[in-house]
C-alpha positions in Angstrom: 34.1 32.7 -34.9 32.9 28.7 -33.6 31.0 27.9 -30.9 32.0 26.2 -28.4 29.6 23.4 -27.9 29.1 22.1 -24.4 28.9 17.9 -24.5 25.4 16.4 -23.8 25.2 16.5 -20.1 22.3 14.0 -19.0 19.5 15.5 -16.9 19.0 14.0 -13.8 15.5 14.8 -11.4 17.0 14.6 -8.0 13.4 14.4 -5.8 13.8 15.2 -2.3 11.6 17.3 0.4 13.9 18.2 2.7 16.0 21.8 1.3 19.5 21.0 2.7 19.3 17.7 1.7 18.3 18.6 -2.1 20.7 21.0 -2.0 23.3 18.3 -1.5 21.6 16.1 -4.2 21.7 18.5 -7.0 25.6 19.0 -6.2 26.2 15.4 -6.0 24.5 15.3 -9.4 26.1 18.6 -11.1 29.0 17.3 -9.8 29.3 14.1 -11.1 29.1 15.8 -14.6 25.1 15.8 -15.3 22.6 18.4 -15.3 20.1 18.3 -12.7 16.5 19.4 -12.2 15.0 19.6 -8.6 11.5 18.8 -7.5 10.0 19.2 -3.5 7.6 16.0 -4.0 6.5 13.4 -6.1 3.5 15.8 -7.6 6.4 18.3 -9.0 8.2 15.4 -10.2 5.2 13.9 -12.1 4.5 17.5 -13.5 8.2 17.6 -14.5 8.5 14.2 -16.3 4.8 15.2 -18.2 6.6 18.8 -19.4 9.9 17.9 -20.0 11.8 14.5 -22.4 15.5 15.1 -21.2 15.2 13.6 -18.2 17.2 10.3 -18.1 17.4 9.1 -14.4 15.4 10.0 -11.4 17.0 10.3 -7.9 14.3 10.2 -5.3 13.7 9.5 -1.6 11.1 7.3 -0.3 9.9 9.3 2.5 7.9 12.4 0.9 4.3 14.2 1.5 2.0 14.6 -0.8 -0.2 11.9 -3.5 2.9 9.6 -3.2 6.2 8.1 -1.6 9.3 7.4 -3.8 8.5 4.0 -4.2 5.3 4.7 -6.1 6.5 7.2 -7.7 9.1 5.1 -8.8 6.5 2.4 -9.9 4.8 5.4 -12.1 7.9 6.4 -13.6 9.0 2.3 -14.7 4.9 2.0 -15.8 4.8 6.0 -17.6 8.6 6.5 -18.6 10.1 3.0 -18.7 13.6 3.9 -20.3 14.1 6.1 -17.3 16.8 5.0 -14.9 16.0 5.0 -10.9 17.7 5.6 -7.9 15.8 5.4 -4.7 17.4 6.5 -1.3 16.0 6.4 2.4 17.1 7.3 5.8 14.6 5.9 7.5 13.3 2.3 5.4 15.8 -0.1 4.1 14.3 -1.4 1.2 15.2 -4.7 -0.7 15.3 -6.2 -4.4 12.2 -7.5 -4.0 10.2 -4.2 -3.7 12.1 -1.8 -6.1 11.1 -1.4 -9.7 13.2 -3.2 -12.0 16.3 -1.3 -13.4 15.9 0.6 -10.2 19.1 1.0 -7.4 18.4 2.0 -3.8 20.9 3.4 -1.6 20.6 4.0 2.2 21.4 7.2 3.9 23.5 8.1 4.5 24.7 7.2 1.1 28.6 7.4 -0.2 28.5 10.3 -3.2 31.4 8.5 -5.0 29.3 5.3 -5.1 25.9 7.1 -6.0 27.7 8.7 -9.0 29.3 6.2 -10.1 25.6 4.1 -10.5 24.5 7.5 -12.2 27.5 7.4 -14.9 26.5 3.7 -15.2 22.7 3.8 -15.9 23.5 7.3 -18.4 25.5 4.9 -20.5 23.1 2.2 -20.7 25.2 -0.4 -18.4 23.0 -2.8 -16.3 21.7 -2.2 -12.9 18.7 -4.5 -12.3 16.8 -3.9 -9.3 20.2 -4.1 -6.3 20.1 -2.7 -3.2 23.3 -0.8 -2.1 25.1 -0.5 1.3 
């Protein structure tokens, strides 16, 4: 009897501190047809990227405790894991070109899921994103 082989889902690492609003990340994210892994913080995230070589794109908010914001984790990530794709989304800062990593997208909150996946499917097929702010 065959398998049935699942297609190569790309993992996305939707970082976010608040629960609900991770929650509504990672279904965004499964949703749109890719596997994601969830971390509270920029630490977990680190830890994740260190343990793990699946990971293609990195959703994250700006506004986190701990060692670092979403923007330097975001400038880790480009320095540490450059092929990695970023999307950066805040509520509270509104962030421009001229701050966000290159190859990096940043979305304001409340952000439109259609619009956020669509940026997702893009970067996981290797289309170009360079550094734009979304609104």
């Amino acid at each position: 009897m065959g398998q049935f082989k699942q297609p190569d889902r790309k993992a996305v690492l939707v970082v976010e501190d608040e629960p609900l609003l991770r929650m509504m990340a990672i279904e965004m994210v499964e949703d749109g047809g890719f596997n994601a892994v969830e971390a509270r913080d920029a630490d977990e995230a680190i830890a994740i990227l260190e343990a793990r070589t699946d990971i293609t794109i990195v959703f994250t908010d700006v506004d986190m405790p701990g060692s670092m914001n979403g923007l330097r984790l975001a400038a880790a990530i480009r320095d540490r894991w450059p092929p990695i794709e970023i999307v950066i989304t805040s509520g509270h800062f509104r962030l421009d070109d001229s701050i966000i990593p290159a190859r990096t997208v940043f979305f304001p909150k409340p952000y439109d899921h259609e619009q956020v996946v669509s940026t997702l499917r893009m970067m996981a097929s290797g289309g170009s994103v360079s550094g734009r702010t979304q609104s």
